[in-house]
Structure formats: structure tokens, C-alpha cells
C-alpha positions in Angstrom: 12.0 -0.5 59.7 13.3 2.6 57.9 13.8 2.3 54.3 16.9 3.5 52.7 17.1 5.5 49.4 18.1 2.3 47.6 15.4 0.1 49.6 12.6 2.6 48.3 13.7 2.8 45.0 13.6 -1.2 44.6 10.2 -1.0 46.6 8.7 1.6 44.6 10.0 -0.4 41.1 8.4 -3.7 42.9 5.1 -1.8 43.2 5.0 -1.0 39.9 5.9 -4.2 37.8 1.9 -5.6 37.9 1.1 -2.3 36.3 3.7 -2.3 33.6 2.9 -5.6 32.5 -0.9 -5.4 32.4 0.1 -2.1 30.3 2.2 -3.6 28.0 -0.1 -7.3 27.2 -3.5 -4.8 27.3 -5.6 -7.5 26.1 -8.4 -4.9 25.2 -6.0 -3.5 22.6 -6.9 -4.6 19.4 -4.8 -7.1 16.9 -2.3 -5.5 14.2 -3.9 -8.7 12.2 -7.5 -7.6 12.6 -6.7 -4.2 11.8 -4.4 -5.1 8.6 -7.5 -7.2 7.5 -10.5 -4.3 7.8 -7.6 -2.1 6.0 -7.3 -4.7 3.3 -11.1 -5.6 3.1 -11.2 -1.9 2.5 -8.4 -1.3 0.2 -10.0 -4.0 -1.8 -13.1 -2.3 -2.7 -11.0 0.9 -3.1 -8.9 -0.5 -5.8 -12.0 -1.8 -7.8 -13.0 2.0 -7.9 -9.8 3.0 -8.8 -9.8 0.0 -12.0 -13.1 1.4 -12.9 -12.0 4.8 -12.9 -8.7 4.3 -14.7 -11.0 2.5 -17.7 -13.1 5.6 -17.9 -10.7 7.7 -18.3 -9.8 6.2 -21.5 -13.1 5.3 -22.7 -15.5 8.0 -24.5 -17.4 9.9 -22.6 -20.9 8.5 -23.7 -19.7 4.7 -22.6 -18.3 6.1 -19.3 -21.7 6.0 -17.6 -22.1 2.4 -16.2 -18.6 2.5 -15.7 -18.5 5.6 -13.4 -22.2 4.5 -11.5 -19.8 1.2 -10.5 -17.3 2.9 -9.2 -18.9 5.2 -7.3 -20.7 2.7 -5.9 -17.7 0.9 -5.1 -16.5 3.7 -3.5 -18.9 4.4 -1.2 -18.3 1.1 0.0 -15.1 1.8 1.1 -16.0 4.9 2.6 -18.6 2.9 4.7 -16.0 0.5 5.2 -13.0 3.3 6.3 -15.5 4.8 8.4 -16.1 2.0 10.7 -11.9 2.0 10.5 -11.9 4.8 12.0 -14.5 4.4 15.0 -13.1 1.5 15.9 -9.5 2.0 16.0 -8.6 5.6 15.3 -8.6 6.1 19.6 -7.3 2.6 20.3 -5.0 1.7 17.5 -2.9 -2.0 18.0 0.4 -1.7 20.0 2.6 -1.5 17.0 0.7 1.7 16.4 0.3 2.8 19.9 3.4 5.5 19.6 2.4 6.8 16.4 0.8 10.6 17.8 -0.6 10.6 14.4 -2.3 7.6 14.1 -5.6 9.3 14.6 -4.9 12.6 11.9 -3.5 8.9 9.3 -7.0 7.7 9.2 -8.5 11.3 8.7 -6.0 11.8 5.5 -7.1 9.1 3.9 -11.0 9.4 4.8 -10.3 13.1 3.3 -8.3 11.3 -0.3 -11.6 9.4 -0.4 -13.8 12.6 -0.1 -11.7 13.8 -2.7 -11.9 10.8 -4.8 -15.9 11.5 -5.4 -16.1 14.8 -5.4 -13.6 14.6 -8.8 -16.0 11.6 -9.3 -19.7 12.8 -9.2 -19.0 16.2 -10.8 -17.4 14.0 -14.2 -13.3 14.9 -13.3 -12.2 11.5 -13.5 -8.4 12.7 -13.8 -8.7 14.6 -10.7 -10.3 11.5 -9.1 -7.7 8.7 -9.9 -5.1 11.4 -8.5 -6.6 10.8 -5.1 -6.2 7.0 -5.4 -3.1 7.4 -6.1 -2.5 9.7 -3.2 -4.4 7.6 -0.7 -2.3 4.5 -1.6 0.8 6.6 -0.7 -0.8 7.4 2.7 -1.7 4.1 3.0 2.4 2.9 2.5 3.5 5.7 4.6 1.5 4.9 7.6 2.9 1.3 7.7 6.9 2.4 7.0 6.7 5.5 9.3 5.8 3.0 12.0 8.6 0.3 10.9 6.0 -2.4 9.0 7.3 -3.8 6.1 4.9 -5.1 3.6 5.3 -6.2 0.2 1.9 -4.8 -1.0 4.2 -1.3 -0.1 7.5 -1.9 -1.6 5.3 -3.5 -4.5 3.8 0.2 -4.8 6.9 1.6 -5.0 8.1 -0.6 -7.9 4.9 0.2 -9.9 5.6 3.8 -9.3 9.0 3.7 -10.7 7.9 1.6 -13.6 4.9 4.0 -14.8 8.0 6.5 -14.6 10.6 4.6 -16.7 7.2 4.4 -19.2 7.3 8.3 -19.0 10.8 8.5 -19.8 10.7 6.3 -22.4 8.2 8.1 -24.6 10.0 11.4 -23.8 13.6 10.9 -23.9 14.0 7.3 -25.3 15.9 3.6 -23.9 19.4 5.7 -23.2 17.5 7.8 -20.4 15.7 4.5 -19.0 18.7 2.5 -18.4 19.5 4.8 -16.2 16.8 4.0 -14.2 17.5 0.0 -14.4 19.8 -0.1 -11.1 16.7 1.7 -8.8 14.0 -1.0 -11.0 16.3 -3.5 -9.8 16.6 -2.3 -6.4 12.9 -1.6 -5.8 12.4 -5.6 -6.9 15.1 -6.8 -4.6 12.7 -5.0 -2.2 9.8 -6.9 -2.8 12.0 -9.9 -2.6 13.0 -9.6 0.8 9.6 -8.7 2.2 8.6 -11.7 3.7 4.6 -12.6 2.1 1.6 -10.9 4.1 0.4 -14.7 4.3 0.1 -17.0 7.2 3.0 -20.3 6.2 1.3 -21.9 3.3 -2.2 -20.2 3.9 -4.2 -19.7 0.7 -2.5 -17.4 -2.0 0.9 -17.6 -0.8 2.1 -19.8 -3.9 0.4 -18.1 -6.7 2.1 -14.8 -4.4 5.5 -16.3 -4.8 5.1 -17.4 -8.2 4.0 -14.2 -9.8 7.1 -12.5 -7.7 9.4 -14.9 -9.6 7.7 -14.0 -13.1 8.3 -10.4 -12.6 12.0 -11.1 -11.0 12.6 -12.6 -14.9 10.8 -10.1 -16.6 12.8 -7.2 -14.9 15.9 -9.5 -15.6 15.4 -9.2 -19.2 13.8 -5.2 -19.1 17.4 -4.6 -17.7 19.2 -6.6 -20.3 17.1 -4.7 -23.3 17.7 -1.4 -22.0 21.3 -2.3 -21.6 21.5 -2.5 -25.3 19.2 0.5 -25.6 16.6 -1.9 -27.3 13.7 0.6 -27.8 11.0 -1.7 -28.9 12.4 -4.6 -26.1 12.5 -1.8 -23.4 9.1 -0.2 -24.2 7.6 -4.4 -24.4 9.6 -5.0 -21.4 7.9 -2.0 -19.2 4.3 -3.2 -20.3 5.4 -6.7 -19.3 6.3 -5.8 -16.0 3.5 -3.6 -15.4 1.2 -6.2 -15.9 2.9 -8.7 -14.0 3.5 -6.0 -11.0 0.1 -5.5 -11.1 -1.0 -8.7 -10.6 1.5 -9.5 -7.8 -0.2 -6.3 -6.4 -3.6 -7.6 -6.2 -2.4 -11.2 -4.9 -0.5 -9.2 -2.2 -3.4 -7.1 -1.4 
């Protein structure tokens, strides 16, 4: 029987269904779940190197030497750690990743931030160091939201970004300047709101999560209502306030 142009067509679509779907299920791809773990296992150990160097870089120079041996050796954990990120997934990354032409160079940034994190370390520029963190962590956000994942721990970054800026403002231009800054606060916590927990339904963490979320909701409630009556010594408390509590949420989410 001769097939017709529209016979072939359907034929040639027929053929290829078993293909498409063994594609698209791929069960040797790996999980986005085991990857987001080895990222957070990872991230941990990062951010106990960052901690350390943060303290150091307010601490005099002569009590800065346990503190700097700790962090380095916290950070060449997570370089260990990144490393085996990157052999593992950087060629084969989970599906929600699988489009990303980039995926590949993402890891390589942030193996580079962490290069850069101790060099500035082992040659005593602590300052230079923590920069890197702080860089990483962006690269970190960025690879998730460029690739449509929304994480608390990321819009939790942003909001601790904006607060240490409100903190700058404050000291250089006083309350008036930060209340213009309330409405993006607000907005950046609305964020964090909405972004469902990084926790299995009721799996360990996800109350203490959700409760240090609502103590930071309040304590932005009332940083907004101090700054709206240009309350210097309430909007520089306030700012500490949330800091802390935005840096604990962080951890929890992490």
C-alpha cells in the first residue's frame, strides 16, 4: 500500500512517540531534590566560612588566627564538596536544568567565587574574601530564578540585601531617606511569603521556618511604622531587629 503525505506524516510521528517519551522520563537523569540537597550540604559549610570570616573582620588582627584557620578549613570543605557538584552533575544536570546552555559555565562561576574566597583568605584580605561570599550567593540565586525555581532561601537573600542597604542609608542620610525604601522592604517580605517552604509537608524545620517568617513579617511591620514617623533611634533598632531575625530565617531555610 502506498502511503500518502498525511499517512507518512502520522507514521513517521507514530515511530517516534517511544523515543520522546523514554527522552522526556530519562530515568538516568538525576533528581532536582538530590541535587538541591548536595547544593545545600555545600552551601552549609560555605556559610560557616563566611560567619567566620565576617567575625574576623571585626576582630583584631592578633585574635583573628584560630578564627581564619576555621574558616579556611571550612572552606576547603566546600570546595571538596562543590567539586564533586560539579563531576557529577555539571554534564547531566536534572531536567529542570536540562535547557539551561549554561548550566555547566554556573558551576564553574561559583567554583571560581570559592577560589577567590581563599586566595583573599590565605594571603590575610579578609574584606576581599567575604566579597566573594557575597558574590557566590548571588550566583547561587541567579542560577535557580534564571531557570524559573523559586526558593525562599533566594528571595530571603534579596531581603537581607536590601536591609544591609537601608542600614547604609541610614547612617548616611538618616530615617527620611530609609522610608523611602519601606515600600521595596515590604515587597521583598511579601516575597518570602509567597515562596512556598523548601520543606517536605510537615518534615522537620518547617514550623520553626514558618514561625521565624512570621517574627520578621511583625518586625518589618513595625520598621515601616518607625520609619513612617522618621523615628531614628526605632528605625536604626528596627533594621538590627530584622537583620537578625532574617538571618535566622536564612539559615532555617538553608
Amino acid at each position: 500500500m502506498r502511503l500518502t503525505p498525511f499517512l507518512l506524516t502520522v507514521t513517521l510521528l507514530a515511530s517516534s512517540l517511544p523515543t520522546v517519551a523514554a527522552q522526556s522520563q530519562d530515568p538516568g537523569r538525576p533528581s532536582l531534590a538530590q541535587f538541591d540537597e548536595a547544593v545545600a550540604q555545600g552551601r552549609r559549610v560555605m556559610r560557616q566560612y563566611c560567619a567566620l570570616t565576617q567575625e574576623a573582620i571585626g576582630a583584631r588582627e592578633e585574635d583573628t588566627t584560630q578564627q581564619r584557620a576555621d574558616a579556611l578549613k571550612a572552606l576547603r570543605e566546600a570546595r571538596t564538596r562543590w567539586d564533586a557538584i560539579q563531576t557529577q552533575y555539571a554534564a547531566r544536570p536534572p531536567a529542570e536544568y536540562a535547557h539551561d546552555r549554561d548550566f555547566a559555565g554556573r558551576l564553574q562561576d561559583i567554583a571560581d567565587a570559592m577560589e577567590d574566597m581563599e586566595r583573599g583568605l590565605v594571603v590575610g584580605e579578609l574584606r576581599r574574601s567575604f566579597r566573594s561570599c557575597g558574590y557566590a550567593c548571588g550566583l547561587f540565586v541567579a542560577m535557580h530564578e534564571d531557570n524559573g525555581l523559586e526558593y525562599p532561601l533566594d528571595k530571603l537573600f534579596h531581603l537581607r540585601k536590601e536591609l544591609k542597604s537601608a542600614q547604609t542609608l541610614l547612617a548616611a542620610k538618616g530615617a527620611h531617606a530609609v522610608r523611602g525604601r519601606i515600600g521595596s522592604l515590604l515587597a521583598k517580605r511579601d516575597a518570602v511569603l509567597a515562596s512556598p517552604a523548601h520543606f517536605a509537608s510537615g518534615g522537620p524545620g518547617v514550623t520553626e521556618y514558618q514561625q521565624a517568617v512570621r517574627d520578621l513579617s511583625r518586625a518589618l511591620d513595625e520598621l515601616a511604622l518607625a520609619a513612617a514617623r522618621e523615628d531614628t533611634s526605632g528605625v536604626e533598632k528596627g533594621l538590627v531587629q530584622c537583620s537578625q531575625l532574617a538571618n535566622k530565617a536564612y539559615g532555617l531555610a538553608l
